[in-house]
C-alpha positions in Angstrom: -23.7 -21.9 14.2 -21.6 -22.2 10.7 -18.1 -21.9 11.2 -15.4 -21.0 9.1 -12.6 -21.2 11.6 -12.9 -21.6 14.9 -12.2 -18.0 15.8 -14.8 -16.7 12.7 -18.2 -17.9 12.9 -21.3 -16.5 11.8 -24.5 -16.7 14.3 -28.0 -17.7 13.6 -30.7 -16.3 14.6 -33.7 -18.2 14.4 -33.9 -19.2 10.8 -31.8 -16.2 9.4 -28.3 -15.8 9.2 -26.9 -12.9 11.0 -24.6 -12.7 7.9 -23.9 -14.2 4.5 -20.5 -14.3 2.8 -21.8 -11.5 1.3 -23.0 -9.1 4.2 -19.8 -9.8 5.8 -17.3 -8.2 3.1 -19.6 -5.8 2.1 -19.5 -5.1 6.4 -15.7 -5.2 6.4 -15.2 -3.5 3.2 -17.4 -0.8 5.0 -14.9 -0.3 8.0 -11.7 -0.3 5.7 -12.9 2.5 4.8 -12.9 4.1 7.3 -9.9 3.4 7.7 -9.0 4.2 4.5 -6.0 7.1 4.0 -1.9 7.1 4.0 -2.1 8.6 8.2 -5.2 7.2 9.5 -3.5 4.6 11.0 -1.1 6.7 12.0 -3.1 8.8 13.9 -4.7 6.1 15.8 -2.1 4.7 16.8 -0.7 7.7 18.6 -3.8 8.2 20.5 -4.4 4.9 21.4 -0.6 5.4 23.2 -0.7 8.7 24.2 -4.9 9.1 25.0 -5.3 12.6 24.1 -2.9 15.3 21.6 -3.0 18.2 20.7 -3.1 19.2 16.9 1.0 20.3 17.1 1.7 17.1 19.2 0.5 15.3 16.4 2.2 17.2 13.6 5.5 16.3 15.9 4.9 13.1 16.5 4.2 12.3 12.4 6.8 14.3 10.8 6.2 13.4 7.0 2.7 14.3 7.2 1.6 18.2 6.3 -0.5 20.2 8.4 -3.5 20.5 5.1 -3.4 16.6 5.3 -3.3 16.4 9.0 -6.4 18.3 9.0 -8.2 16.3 6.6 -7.8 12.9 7.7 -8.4 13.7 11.4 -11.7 15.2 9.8 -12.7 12.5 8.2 -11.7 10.5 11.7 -13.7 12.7 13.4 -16.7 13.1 10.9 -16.7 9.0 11.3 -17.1 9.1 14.9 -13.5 7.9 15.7 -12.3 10.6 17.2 -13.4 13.2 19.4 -12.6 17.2 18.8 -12.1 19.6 21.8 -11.9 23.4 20.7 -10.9 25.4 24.0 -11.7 29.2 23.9 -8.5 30.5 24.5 -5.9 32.5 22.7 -4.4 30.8 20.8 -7.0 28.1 20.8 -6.3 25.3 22.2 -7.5 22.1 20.1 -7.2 18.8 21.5 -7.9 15.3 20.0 -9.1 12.1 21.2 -10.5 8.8 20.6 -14.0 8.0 21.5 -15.2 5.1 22.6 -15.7 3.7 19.3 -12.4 4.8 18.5 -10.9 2.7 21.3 -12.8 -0.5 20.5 -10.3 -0.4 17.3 -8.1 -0.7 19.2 -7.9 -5.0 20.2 -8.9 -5.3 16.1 -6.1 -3.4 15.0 -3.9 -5.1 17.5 -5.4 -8.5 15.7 -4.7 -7.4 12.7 -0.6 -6.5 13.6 -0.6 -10.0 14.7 -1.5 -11.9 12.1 0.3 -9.6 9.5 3.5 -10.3 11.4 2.4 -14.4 10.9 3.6 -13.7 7.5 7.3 -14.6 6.4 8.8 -11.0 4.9 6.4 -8.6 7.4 7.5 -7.4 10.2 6.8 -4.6 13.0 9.7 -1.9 13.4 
C-alpha cells in the first residue's frame, strides 16, 4: 500500500494500482462536478438536516435563489442520482424532495471537507 498521508492511501491490488495520481483527480474532478453550481451545496445541506422538502420549503429556506434556478440545479441533482423526486397526484401537486442513498453518503465527505476548510486561518463556518 503507497501512502501519501496516513489518512490517503491508494490500494493495490495484485500488481495494479487501484489508482494513479492521475485516475484519482480525474475521479475527484468527476464528483466536483457534480457538485458543481452556486446552490448545489445549498440544497444538500438542507436535506441532509431536514430529510425531506418540499419544492416551496426549499424556495423558503434559500431565499436568494429563483424558482427557474431552483429547478435546474435540483435537476441536475436528481438527474445525477443525488436526490430523489416524489410527484404526488394531487391538486395542487405535491412535489417532495430527498436524498438517496448516494446522496446521504455525501454527507461524512462534505462534513470532511467543512473541517479541513475551517483548518485554514481567514475561513470560517457562520
Amino acid at each position: 500500500m503507497t501512502s501519501t498521508h496516513k489518512k490517503v492511501s491508494i490500494e493495490k491490488t495484485g500488481n495494479h494500482e487501484k489508482h494513479t495520481p492521475v485516475t484519482a483527480a480525474v475521479g475527484v474532478d468527476e464528483a466536483l462536478k457534480v457538485l458543481e453550481g452556486k446552490w448545489k451545496l445549498f440544497i444538500l445541506f438542507h436535506l441532509f438536516d431536514k430529510q425531506i422538502m418540499r419544492f416551496s420549503d426549499l424556495e423558503r429556506a434559500i431565499p436568494a435563489i429563483t424558482q427557474k434556478m431552483l429547478t435546474q440545479q435540483l435537476r441536475q441533482l436528481e438527474a445525477d442520482g443525488l436526490v430523489h423526486r416524489t410527484v404526488y397526484p394531487e391538486v395542487p401537486p405535491r412535489v417532495e424532495y430527498r436524498l438517496t442513498e448516494w446522496g446521504l453518503a455525501l454527507c461524512p465527505t462534505l462534513d470532511s471537507l467543512l473541517t479541513w476548510a475551517e483548518q485554514k486561518p481567514g475561513i470560517t463556518a457562520n
